[in-house]
C-alpha positions as CSV (number, residue, x, y, z in Angstrom):
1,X,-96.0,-41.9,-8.8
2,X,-94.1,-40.8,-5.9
3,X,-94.8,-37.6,-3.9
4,X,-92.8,-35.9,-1.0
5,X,-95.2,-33.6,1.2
6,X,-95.2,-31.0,4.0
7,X,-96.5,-33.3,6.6
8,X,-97.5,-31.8,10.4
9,X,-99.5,-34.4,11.6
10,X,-102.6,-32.3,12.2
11,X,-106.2,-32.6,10.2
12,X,-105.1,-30.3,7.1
13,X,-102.0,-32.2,6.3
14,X,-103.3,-35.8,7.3
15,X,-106.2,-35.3,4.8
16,X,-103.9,-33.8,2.0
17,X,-101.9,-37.1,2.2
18,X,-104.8,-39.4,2.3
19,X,-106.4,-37.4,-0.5
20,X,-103.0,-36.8,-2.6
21,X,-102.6,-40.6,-2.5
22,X,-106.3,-41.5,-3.5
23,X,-106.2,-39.0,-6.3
24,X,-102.5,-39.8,-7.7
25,X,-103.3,-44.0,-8.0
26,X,-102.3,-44.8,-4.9
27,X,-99.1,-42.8,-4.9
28,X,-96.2,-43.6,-3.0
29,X,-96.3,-40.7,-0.2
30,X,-93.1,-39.9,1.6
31,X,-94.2,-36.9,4.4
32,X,-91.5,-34.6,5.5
33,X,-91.5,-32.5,8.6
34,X,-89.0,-30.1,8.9
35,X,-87.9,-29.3,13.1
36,X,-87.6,-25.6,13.1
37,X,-88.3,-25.2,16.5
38,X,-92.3,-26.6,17.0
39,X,-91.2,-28.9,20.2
40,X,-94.1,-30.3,21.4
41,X,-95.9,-30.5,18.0
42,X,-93.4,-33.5,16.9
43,X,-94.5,-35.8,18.9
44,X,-95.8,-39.5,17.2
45,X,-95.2,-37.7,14.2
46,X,-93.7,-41.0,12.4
47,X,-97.0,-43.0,13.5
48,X,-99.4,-40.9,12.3
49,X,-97.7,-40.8,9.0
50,X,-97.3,-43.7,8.3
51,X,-101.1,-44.7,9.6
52,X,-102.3,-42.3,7.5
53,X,-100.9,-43.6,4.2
54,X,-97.2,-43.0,4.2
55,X,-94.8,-45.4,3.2
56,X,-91.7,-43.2,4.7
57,X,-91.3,-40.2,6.9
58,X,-88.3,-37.9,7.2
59,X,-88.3,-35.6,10.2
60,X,-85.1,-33.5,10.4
61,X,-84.3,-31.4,13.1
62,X,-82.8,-28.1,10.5
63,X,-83.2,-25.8,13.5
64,X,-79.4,-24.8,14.0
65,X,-79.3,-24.1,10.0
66,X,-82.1,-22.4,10.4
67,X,-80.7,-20.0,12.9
68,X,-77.2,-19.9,11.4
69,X,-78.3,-19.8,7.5
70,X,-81.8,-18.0,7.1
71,X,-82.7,-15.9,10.6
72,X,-79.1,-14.9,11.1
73,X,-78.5,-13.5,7.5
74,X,-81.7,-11.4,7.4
75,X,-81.2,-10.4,11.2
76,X,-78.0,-8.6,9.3
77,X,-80.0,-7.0,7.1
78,X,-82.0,-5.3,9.2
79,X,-85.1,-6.6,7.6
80,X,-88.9,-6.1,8.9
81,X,-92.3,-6.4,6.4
82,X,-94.2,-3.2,6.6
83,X,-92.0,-1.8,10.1
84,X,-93.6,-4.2,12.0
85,X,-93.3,-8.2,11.1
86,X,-90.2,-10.1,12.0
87,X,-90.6,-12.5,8.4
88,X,-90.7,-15.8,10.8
89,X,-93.2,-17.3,9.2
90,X,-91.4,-16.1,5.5
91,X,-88.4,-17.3,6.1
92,X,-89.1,-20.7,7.6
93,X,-90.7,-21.5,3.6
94,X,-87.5,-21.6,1.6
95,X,-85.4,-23.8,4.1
96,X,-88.6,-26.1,4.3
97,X,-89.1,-26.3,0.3
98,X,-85.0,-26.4,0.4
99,X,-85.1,-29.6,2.2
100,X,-88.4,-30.8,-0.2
101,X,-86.5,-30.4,-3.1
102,X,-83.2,-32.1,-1.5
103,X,-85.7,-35.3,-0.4
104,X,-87.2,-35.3,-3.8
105,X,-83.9,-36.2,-5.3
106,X,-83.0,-38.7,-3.1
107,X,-85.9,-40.9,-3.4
108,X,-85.7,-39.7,-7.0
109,X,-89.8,-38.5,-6.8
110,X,-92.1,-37.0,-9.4
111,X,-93.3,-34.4,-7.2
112,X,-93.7,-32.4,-4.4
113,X,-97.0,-31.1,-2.5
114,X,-97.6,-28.4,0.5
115,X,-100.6,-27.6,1.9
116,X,-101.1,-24.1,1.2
117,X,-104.4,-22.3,0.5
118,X,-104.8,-20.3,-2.7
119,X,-105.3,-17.0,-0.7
120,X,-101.5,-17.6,1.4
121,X,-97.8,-16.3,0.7
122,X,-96.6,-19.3,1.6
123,X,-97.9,-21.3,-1.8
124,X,-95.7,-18.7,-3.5
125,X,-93.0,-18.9,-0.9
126,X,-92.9,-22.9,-2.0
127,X,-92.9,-23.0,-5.5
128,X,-91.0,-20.3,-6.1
129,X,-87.8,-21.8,-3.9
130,X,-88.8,-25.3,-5.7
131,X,-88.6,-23.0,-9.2
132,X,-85.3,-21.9,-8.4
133,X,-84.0,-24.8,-7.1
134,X,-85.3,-27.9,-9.1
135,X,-87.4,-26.4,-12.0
136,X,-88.1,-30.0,-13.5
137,X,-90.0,-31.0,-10.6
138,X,-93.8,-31.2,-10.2
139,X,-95.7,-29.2,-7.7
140,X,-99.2,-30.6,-6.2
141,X,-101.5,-27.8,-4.4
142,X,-104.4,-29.6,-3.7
143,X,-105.9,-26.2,-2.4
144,X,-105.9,-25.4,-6.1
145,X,-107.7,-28.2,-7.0
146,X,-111.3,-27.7,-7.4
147,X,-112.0,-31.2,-6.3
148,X,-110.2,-30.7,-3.1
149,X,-112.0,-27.7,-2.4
150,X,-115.6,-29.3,-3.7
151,X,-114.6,-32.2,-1.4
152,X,-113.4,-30.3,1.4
153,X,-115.9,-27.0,1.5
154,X,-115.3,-26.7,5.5
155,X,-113.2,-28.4,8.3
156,X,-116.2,-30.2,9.6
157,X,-115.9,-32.5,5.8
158,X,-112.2,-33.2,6.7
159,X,-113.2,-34.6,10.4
160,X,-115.6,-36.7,9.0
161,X,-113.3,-37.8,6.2
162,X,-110.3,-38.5,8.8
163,X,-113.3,-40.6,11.1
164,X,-114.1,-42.6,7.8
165,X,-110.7,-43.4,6.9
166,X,-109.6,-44.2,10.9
167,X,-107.1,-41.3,10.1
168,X,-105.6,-40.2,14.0
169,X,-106.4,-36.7,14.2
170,X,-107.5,-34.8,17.2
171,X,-109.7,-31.7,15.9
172,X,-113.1,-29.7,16.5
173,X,-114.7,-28.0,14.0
174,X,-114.4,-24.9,15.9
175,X,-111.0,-23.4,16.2
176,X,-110.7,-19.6,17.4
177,X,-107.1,-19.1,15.1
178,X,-105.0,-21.1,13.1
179,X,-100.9,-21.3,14.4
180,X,-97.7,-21.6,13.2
181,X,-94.4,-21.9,15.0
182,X,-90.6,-22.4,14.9
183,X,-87.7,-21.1,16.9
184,X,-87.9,-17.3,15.2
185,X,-91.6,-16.8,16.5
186,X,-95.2,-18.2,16.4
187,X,-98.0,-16.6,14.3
188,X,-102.0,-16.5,15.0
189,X,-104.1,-15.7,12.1
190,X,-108.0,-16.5,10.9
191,X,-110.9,-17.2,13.1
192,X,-111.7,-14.4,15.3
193,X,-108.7,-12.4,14.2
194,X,-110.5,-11.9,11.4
195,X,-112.3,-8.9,12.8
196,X,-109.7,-5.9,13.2
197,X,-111.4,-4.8,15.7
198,X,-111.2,-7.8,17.8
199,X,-108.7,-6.7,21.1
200,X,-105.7,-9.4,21.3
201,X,-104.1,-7.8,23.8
202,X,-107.5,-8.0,26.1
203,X,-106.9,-9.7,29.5
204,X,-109.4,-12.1,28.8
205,X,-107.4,-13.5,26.3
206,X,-104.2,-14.6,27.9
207,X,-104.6,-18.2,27.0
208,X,-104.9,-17.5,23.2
209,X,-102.2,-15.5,22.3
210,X,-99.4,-16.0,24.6
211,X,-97.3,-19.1,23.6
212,X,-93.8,-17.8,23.7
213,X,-94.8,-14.6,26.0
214,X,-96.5,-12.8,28.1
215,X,-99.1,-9.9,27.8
216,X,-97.1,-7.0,29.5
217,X,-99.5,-6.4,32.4
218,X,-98.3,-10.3,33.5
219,X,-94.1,-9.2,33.2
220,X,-92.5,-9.2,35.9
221,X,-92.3,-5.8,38.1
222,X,-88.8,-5.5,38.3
223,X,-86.7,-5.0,35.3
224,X,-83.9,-7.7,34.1
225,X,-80.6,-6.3,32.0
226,X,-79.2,-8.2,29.8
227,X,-75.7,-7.9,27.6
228,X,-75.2,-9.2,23.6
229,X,-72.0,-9.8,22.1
230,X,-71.8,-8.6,18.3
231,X,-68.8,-9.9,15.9
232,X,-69.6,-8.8,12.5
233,X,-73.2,-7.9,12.6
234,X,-74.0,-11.5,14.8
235,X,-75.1,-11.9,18.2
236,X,-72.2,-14.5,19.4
237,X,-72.8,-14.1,22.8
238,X,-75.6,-13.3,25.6
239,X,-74.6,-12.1,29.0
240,X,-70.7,-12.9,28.7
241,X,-71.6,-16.6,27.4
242,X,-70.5,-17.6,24.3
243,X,-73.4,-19.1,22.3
244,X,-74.1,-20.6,18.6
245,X,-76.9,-18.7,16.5
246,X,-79.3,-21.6,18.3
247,X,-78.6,-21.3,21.6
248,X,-78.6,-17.7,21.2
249,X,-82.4,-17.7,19.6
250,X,-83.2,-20.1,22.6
251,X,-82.1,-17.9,25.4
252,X,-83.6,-14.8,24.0
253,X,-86.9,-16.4,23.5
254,X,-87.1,-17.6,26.7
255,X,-86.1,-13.6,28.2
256,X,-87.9,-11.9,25.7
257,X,-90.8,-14.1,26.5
258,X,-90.7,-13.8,30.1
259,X,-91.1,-10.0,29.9
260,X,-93.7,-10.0,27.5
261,X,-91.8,-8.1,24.6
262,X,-91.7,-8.5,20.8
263,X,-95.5,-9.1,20.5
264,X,-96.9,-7.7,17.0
265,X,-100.8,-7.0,16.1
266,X,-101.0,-5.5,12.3
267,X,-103.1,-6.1,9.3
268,X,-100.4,-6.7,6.3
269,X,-100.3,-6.4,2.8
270,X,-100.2,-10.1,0.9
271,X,-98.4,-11.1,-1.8
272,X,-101.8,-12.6,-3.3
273,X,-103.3,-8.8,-2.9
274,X,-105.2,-8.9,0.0
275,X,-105.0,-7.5,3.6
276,X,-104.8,-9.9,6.4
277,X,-104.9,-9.7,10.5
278,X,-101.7,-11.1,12.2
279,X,-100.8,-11.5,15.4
280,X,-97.3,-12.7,15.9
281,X,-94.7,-13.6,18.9
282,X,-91.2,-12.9,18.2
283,X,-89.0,-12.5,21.9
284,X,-85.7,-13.2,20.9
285,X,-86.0,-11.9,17.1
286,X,-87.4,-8.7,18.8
287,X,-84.3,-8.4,21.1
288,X,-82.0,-9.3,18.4
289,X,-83.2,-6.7,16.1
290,X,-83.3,-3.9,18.5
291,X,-79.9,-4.6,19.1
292,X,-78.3,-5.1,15.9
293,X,-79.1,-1.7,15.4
294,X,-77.9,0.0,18.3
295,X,-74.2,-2.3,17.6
296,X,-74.5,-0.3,13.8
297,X,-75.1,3.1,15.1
298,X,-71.9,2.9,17.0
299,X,-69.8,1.5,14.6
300,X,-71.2,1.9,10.8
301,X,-70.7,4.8,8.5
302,X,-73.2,7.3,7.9
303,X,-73.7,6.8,4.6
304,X,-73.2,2.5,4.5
305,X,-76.2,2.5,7.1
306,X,-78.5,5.2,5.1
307,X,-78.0,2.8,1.8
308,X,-78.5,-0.1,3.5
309,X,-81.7,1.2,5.2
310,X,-82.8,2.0,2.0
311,X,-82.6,-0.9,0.8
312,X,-84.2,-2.8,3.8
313,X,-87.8,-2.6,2.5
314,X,-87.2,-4.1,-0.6
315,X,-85.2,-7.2,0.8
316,X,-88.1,-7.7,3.2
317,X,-90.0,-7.8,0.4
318,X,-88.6,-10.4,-1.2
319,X,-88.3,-12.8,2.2
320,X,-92.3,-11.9,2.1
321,X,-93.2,-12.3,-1.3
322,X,-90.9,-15.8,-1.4
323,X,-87.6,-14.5,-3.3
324,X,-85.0,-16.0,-0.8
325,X,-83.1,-17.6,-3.7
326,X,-83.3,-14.8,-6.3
327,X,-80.6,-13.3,-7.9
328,X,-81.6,-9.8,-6.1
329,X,-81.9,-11.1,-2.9
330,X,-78.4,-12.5,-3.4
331,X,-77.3,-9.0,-4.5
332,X,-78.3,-6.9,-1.6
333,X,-77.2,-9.9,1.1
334,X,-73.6,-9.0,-0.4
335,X,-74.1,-5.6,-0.1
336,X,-75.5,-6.4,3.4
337,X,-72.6,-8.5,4.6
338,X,-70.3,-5.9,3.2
339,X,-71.9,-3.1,5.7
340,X,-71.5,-5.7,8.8
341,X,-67.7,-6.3,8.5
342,X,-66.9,-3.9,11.4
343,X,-70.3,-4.2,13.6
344,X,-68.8,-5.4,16.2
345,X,-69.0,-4.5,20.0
346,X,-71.7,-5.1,23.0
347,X,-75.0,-3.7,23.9
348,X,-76.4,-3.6,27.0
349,X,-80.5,-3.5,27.0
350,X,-83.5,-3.2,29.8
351,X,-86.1,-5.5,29.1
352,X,-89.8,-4.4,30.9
353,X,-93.1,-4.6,30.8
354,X,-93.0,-5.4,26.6
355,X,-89.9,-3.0,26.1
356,X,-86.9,-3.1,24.9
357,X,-84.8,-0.3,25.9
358,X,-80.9,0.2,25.3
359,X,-78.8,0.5,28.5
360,X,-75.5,0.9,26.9
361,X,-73.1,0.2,24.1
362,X,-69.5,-0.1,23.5
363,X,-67.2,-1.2,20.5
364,X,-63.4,-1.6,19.9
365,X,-64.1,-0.3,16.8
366,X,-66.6,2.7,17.7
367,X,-67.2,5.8,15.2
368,X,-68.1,7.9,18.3
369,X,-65.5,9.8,19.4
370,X,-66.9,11.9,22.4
371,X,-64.0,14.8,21.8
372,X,-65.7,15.4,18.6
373,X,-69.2,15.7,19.5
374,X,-69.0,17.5,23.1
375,X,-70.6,20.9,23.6
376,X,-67.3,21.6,24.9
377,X,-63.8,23.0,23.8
378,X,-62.7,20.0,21.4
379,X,-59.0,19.0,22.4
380,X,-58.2,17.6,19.0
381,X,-59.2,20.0,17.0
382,X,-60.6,17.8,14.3
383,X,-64.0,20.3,13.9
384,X,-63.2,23.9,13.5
385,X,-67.1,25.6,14.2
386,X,-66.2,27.8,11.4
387,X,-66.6,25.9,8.9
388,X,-69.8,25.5,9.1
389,X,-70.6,28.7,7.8
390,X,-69.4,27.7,4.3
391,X,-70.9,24.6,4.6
392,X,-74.5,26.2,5.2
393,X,-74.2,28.5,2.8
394,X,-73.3,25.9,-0.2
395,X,-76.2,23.9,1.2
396,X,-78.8,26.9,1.2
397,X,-77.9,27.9,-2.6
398,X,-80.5,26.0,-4.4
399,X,-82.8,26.9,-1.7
400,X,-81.8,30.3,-2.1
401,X,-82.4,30.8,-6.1
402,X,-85.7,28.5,-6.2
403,X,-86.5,31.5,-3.0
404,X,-85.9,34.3,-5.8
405,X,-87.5,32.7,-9.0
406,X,-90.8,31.5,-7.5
407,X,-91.0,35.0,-5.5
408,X,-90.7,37.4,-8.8
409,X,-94.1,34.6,-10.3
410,X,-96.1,36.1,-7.3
């Protein structure tokens, strides 16, 4: 049997191979790491794996696709979970599995495994890619398995089993939060986030949480401006430099980060059905977002941005719940890239002290036209003030007869 799996090296992943390949008859296992931004967590990746029990490793750098194909197109959209999470972690899954399935066929393999609990999204964020992509092919969740879980009951069993096996791993079995990181953001979850109480934005804390950025207290005191190009609802460039979708999540990051902005603490609704504690990083997604949407208010129709925005919950939603390739998701991203074809212009924003502020906008192809909207006499006479009269009065009619029939049941 041969098996492709989500290999990163550290003690959950170096167990699940060992383990996968013990259980399966000595399975072929090729691990597959997907570059998406981790940086230092890469390093003697291809050693490991192949100490541990691997007969192949593929480790592809997918962060410009990543950028270009998955944060880009749901940047356009507009899309946060629950007004508050940026979807890094959700939208990393299907480009991941994507590549799984792609690997799968190459070596022409039986299966593929992750190591996702039972309790995650992102077991539903795998198999439901692999469903839509390669429907034939097995998936292994060994956190599924109840001999996995009766052989691994804490982390403590799986240092002892990596020491047995002279698996390299370097873990403790006390870890204050679990991680996870690529070039859209870098999420903290379990351990002592587990209490809601529990402050993450304490001072005392500044080594935990505080990867990508700073806490706002440590931002710098003077503020720093900075300028993004928009061409059809993208950033293309970042002060006057002209950038790929990469390079622009790169330089954000790093000026998001160094003013301490885009940092999220919220308890979120699951897939699975329970609440969980979050804290996330997201710099240059932040910046991104905040001004997308200040490039759209300029330049999109009234009623294009109020159907899009009503449709933004539901398309987070299904980046969340792991829907990336259904047909829906596919439906509103045409209806999305329909709404972007004239977004185009540049914002100016103030970045301080964890805020993002707008500082300006402009656009060859602006909606605002300041001779319609000043308090003043308009000089093109496009708005007569009259009118309105006729328009208040068709509006208040309803109002107006409901008024008269509920007053006469008093």
């Amino acid at each position: 049997m041969k098996i492709v799996l989500a290999y990163s090296g550290g003690l959950d992943t170096s167990v699940l191979l060992s383990w996968i390949k013990d259980t399966y008859g000595n399975a072929e296992m090729i691990a597959f790491c997907a570059n998406i931004g981790q940086e230092d967590e890469l390093k003697g990746l291809e050693k490991k794996a192949r100490k541990t029990g691997a007969s192949k490793i593929y480790i592809d750098d997918l962060q410009e696709e990543f950028a270009r194909d998955f944060i880009y197109p749901m940047l356009r959209a507009g899309a946060i979970y629950e007004g508050q999470y940026f979807l890094g972690t959700s939208i990393a899954r299907p480009l991941i599995a994507k590549r799984m399935v792609e690997i799968a066929r190459e070596e022409k393999a039986d299966a593929i495994a992750h190591g996702a609990t039972g309790k995650g999204n992102d077991q539903v964020r795998f198999e439901l890619t692999a469903a839509a992509l390669a429907p034939d092919l097995a998936v292994i969740a060994p956190w599924r398995d109840e001999r996995y879980r009766k052989d691994f009951p804490g982390r403590q069993e799986m240092i002892d089993y990596c020491a047995a096996k002279g698996i390299p791993v370097q873990a403790s079995a006390k870890k204050p939060y679990s991680m996870d990181r690529n070039l859209l953001h870098i999420s903290y979850e379990a351990g002592i986030l587990e209490d809601p109480w529990y402050d993450s934005y304490d001072l005392k804390n500044r080594d935990y949480f505080t990867t990508l950025s700073v806490l706002p207290e440590d931002a710098p005191d003077k503020p720093e401006y900075v300028e993004l190009d928009f061409e059809q609802g993208d950033c293309i460039a970042v002060n006057g430099k002209k950038l790929n979708p990469l390079k622009v999540m790169q330089t954000l990051n790093k000026l998001g980060g160094k003013h301490g902005v885009g940092r999220v603490d919220m308890v979120e609704n699951r897939f699975v059905g329970m609440k969980s504690r979050g804290v996330y990083e997201t710099p240059g997604g932040a910046i991104l977002h905040f001004a997308h949407r200040q490039m759209e208010s300029l330049t999109m129709d009234r009623e294009v941005m109020h159907q899009r925005d009503a449709l933004i919950p539901k398309y987070a939603s299904l980046v969340y719940n792991g829907f990336w390739y259904a047909p829906e998701r596919y439906a509103l991203q045409a209806y999305v890239e329909e709404s972007q074809k004239n977004v185009t212009g540049t914002v100016r924003v103030k970045l301080y002290k964890g805020n993002i502020m707008v500082a300006g906008r402009k656009s060859p192809v602006s909606l605002y036209n300041p001779h319609i909207a000043t308090m003043e006499a308009d000089p093109t006479k496009a708005y007569n003030q009259d009118d309105a009269t006729g328009f208040i009065r068709l509006n208040g009619l309803r109002l107006k007869v409901a008024a008269k029939v509920h007053a006469k049941k008093k």
